[in-house]
C-alpha positions as CSV (number, residue, x, y, z in Angstrom):
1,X,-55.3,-49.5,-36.6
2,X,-56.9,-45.8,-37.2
3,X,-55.8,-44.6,-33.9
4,X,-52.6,-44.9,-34.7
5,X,-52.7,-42.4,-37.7
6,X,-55.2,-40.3,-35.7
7,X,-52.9,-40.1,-32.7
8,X,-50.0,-39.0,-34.9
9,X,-52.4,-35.9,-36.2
10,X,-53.2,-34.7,-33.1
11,X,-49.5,-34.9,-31.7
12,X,-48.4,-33.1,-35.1
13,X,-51.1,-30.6,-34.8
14,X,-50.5,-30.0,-31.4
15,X,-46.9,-29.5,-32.2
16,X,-47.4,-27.3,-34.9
17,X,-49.0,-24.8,-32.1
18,X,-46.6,-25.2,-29.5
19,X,-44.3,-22.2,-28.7
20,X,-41.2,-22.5,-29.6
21,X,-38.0,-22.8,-27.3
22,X,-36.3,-19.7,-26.4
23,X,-38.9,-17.0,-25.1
24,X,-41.2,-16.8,-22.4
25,X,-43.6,-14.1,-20.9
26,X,-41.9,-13.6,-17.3
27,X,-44.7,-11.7,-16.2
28,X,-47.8,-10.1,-17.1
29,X,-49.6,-7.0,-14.9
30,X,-52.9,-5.9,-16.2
31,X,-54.7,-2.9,-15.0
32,X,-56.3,0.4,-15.6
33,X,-53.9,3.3,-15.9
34,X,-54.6,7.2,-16.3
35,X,-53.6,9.4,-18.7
36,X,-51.1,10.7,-15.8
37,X,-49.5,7.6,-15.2
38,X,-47.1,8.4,-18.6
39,X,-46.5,11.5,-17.6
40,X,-43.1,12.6,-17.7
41,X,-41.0,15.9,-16.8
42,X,-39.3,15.7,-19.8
43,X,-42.5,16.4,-22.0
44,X,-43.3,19.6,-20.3
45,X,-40.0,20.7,-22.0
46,X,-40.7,19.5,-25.2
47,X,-39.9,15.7,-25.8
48,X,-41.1,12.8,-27.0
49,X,-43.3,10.7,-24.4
50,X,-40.3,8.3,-23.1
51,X,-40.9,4.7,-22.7
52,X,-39.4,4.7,-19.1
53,X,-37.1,1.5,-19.7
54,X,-40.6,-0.1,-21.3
55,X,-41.9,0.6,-24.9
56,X,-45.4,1.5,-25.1
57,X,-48.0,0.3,-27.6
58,X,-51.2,1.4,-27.7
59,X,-54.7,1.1,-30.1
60,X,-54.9,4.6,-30.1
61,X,-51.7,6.1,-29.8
62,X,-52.8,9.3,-29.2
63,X,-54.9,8.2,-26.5
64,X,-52.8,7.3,-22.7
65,X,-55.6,6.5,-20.3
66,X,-56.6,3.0,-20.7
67,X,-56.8,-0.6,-20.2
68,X,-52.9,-2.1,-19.8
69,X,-51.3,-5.3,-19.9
70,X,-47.3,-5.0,-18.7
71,X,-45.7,-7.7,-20.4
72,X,-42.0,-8.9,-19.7
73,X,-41.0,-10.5,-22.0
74,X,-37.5,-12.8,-21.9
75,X,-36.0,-13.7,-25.5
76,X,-32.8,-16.1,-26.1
77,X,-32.4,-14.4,-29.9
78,X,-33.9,-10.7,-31.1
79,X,-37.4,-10.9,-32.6
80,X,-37.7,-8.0,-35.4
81,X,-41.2,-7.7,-37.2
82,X,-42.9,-9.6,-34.0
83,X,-46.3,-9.5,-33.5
84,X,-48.3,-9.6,-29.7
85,X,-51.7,-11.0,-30.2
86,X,-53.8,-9.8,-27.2
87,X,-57.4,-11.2,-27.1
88,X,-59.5,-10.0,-24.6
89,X,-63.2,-11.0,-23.4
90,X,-63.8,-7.2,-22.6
91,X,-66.8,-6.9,-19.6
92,X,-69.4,-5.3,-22.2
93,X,-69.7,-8.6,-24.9
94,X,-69.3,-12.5,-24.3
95,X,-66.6,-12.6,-27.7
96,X,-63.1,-12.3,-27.6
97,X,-61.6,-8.9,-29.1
98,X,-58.1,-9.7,-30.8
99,X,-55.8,-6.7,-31.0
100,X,-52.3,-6.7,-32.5
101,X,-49.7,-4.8,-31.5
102,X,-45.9,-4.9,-33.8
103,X,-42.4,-4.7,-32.2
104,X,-39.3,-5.3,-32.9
105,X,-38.2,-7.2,-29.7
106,X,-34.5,-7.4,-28.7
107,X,-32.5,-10.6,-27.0
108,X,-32.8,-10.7,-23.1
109,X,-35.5,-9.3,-21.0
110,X,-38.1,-6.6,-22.4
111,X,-41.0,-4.6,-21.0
112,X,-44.0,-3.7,-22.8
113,X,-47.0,-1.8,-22.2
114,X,-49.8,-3.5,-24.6
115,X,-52.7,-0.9,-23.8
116,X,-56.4,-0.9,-24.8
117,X,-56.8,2.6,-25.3
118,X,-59.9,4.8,-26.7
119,X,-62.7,2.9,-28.5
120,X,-60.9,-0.2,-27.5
121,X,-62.1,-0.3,-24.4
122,X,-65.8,0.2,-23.4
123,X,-66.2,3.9,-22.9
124,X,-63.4,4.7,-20.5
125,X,-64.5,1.8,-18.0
126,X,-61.9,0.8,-15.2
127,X,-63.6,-2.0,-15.3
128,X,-61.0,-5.6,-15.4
129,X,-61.9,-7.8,-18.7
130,X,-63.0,-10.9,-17.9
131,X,-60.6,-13.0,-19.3
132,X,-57.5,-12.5,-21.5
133,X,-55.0,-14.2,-24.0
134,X,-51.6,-13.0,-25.0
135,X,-49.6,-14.4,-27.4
136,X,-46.5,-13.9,-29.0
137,X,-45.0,-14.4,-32.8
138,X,-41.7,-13.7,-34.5
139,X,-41.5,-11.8,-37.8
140,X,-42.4,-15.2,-39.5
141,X,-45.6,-15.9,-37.4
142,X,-44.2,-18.4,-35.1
143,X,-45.8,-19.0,-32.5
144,X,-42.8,-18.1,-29.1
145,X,-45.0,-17.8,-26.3
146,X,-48.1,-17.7,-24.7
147,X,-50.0,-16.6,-21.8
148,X,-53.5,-17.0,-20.8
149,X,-55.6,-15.5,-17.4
150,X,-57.1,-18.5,-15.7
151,X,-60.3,-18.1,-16.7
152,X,-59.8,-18.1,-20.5
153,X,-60.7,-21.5,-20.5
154,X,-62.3,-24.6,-18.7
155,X,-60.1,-26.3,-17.1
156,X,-59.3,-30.2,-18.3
157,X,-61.6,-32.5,-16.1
């Protein structure tokens, strides 16, 4: 008779975490980049750094060379105050680092350059983390989407 009500917990629980239907990460690229990979003709004359059809976030956003994670991101409906939630398990320390970055995330298919940048990432190392965690929330702190490198966790036996 208590396994019943425990059952329900866990499946309610385990719903209340679930990302919700309608977004999906499509693909996610991490690597090092240099300073002179956002480089762009256009600043030489005077403008703004342009996102080159992706918009860049970064720790330090006056810091480019750093530790990346390209992120498409495919939405059904616009997502305005969202929040990525990148934990990383950076090569210097066994505990996770959680970083947010805040976009306003239109419907269809979006790039985004989530970068690690000055103290966020262990004295200019080009070194890969050892495991990572994105995640991704609407302006409400839904959960929409999540993506994970396979070793953030043991695998179910």
């Amino acid at each position: 008779m208590i396994a019943r009500p425990l059952l329900l917990a866990v499946a309610l629980l385990a719903a209340a975490r679930a990302p919700a239907a309608g977004a999906e990460f499509v693909r996610i690229w991490p690597a090092w980049q240099e300073a002179s990979a956002f480089d762009r003709i256009g600043e030489y004359f005077g403008t703004a750094e342009p996102g080159a059809g992706t918009t860049v976030l970064r720790t330090s956003p006056g810091t480019r060379e750093g530790y990346y994670f390209l992120s498409r991101v495919r939405t059904v409906s616009p997502a305005n105050g969202a929040r990525f939630e990148l934990q990383v398990i950076r090569p210097d320390a066994p505990t996770p680092v959680t970083f947010q970055f805040r976009a306003n995330v239109p419907a269809g298919e979006t790039a985004f350059q989530l970068g690690l940048t000055g103290t966020a990432w262990p004295g200019g190392s080009r070194a890969n983390p050892v495991a990572w965690k994105i995640s991704f929330f609407d302006g409400n702190g839904r959960l929409l989407a999540e993506h994970k490198s396979f070793l953030w966790e043991k695998p179910a036996p």
